[in-house]
N, C-alpha and C positions, 0 to 999 in steps of 0.2 A: 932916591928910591922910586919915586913916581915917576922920575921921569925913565928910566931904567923898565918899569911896567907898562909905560906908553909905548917905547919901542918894540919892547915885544908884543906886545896888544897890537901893532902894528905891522909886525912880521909875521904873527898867525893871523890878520884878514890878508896881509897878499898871500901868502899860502891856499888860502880857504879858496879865495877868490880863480887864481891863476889855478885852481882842483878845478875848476867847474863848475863851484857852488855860491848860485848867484846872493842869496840871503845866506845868514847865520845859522836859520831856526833848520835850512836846507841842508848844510851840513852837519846838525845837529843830529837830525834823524837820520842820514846816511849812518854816522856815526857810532849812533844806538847812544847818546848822552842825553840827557838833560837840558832841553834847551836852554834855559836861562842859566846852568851853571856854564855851558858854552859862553855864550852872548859876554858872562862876565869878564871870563877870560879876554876875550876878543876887542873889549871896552876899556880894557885899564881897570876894570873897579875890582875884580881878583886876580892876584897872582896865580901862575900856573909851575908846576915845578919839572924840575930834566924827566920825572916819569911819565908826566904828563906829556908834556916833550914828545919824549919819543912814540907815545902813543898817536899826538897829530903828526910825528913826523913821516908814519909809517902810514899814516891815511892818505894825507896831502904831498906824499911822496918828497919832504924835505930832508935837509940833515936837521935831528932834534936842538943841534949845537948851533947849530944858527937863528933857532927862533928862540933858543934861551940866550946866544950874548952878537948873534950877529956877526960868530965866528962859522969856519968850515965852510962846507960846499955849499954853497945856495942852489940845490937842487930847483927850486923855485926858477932859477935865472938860467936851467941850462946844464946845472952841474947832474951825476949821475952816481946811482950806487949798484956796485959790481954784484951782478944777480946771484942768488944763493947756488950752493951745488945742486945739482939736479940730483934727484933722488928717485929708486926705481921702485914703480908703484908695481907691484902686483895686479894679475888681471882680477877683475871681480867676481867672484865665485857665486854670487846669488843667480836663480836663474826665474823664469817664471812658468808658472806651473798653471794647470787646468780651475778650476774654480770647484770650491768644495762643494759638493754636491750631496743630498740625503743627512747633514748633521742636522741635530736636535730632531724637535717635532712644534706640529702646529695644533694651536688651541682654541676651540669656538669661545665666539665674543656674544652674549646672549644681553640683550637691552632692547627698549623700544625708543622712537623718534622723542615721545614726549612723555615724562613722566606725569606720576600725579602730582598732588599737594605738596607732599613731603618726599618727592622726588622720586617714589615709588615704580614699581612697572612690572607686567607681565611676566614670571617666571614661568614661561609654557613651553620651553623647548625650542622655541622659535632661534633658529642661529644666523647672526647679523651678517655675519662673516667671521672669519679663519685667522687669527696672525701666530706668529713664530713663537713659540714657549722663551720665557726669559730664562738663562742658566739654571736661577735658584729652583724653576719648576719644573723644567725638563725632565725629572725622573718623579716628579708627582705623579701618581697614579691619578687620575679623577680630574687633574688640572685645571683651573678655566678662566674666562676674562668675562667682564660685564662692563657696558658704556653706562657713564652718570647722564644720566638725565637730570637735568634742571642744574641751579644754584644754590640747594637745600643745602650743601655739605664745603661752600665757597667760604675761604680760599684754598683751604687743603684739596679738596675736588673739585674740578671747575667743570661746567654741562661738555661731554663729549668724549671724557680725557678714560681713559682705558685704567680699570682696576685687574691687577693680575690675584687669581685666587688660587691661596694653597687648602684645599679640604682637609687634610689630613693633621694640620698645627693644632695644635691647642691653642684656643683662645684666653688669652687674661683682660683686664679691666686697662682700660687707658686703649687698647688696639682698635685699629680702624680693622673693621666688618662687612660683611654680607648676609643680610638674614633674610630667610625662607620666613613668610608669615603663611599662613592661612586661616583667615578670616571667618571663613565657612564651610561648612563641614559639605564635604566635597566642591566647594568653590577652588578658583585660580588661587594656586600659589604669587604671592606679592614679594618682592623682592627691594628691600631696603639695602643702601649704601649709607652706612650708620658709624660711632663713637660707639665702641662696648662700656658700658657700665656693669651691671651686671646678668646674670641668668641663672635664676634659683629653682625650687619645684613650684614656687605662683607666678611667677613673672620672668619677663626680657625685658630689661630698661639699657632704652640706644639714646644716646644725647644727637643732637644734630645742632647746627650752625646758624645757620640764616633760614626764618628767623631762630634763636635760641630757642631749644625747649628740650625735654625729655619725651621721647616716646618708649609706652608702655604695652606688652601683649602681654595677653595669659599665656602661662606656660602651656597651655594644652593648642595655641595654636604654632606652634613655633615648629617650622621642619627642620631647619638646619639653620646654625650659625657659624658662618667662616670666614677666617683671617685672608684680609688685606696684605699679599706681602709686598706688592710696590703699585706707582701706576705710573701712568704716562700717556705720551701720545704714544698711538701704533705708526 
């Protein structure tokens, strides 16, 4: 029996070889296999069977019958297999067209270069720049993006990476946020990229990351709290 698995281990490297394929691991990946289940094949240390066969036989352009007993045509040496029928392809009916132009809509990205402590930053209106609405917001009314500042909210948020805002969701506990603070009564709205916990009539409690901790407003300064629906790079 082994010696029976040497011969063939021996008929699938001249095949491999006299394809073109200077190493195993080279035909291997030609192949789209496994290198070491190749390799084993090709060593004697696994058997390979007629379906296997004819899968190298039809790579390495052999007869499969010959690398399992060393019978039939040794394509390998010379021999040939009578080319299939030809078969009539139809022409291709794709064509190409102009480039879609005016779908979706674009949404301001409102942030500044550096936030604060807690990754905070100027909610003044000021717009960073414009990118394309993602599907889920495209028919939000109010839509909008904010860039993170800092690494307050890391790994879920990393400093740069684009939060898309839907206004209009309802917010529950466990959802990543955006919250409007104001601090001072006619002062800058502040603008937190936060964990919702809760928001009652006394309070807003946002949990944040790095480092760990809960932050806490009065309710009387709170303008608006809105849902995260995904983020990214722009």
């Amino acid at each position: 029996m082994f010696h029976v698995m040497s011969e063939k281990a021996d008929r699938l490297r001249q095949a491999r070889m006299r394809a073109g394929y200077r190493f195993a691991s080279d035909a291997a990946n030609a192949l789209g296999v496994v290198a070491s289940t190749y390799r084993a094949h090709e060593n004697g240390q696994n058997d390979f069977d007629l379906a296997e066969a004819e899968f190298y036989g039809r790579k390495f352009n052999v007869d499969p019958y010959w690398l399992m007993r060393g019978a039939g045509r040794d394509q390998a040496n010379g021999g040939a297999t009578p080319p299939p029928d030809s078969v009539e392809v139809e022409e291709p009916n794709a064509e190409f067209r102009a480039n879609v132009i005016g779908q979706g809509k674009k949404i301001p990205v409102f942030g500044q270069a550096v936030g604060g402590v807690d990754g905070e930053f100027l909610m003044n209106g000021s717009i960073l720049f414009d990118v394309m609405a993602p599907p889920i917001l495209s028919e939000i009314s109010g839509a909008y993006a904010v860039c993170v500042s800092g690494d307050s909210m890391s790994p879920r948020y990393e400093d740069g990476e684009i939060c898309f805002v839907d206004p209009e969701r309802r917010v529950r506990r466990g959802d990543y946020v955006i919250a409007q603070i104001r601090l001072e009564e006619d002062g800058a709205l502040l603008a937190y990229v936060k964990k919702f916990v809760r928001h009652n009539s006394s309070e807003l409690v946002l949990q944040q990351f790095n480092p760990a901790k809960e932050l806490r407003f009065d309710a009387r300064t709170v303008h608006s709290v809105h849902y995260i629906a995904l983020a990214g790079n722009a």
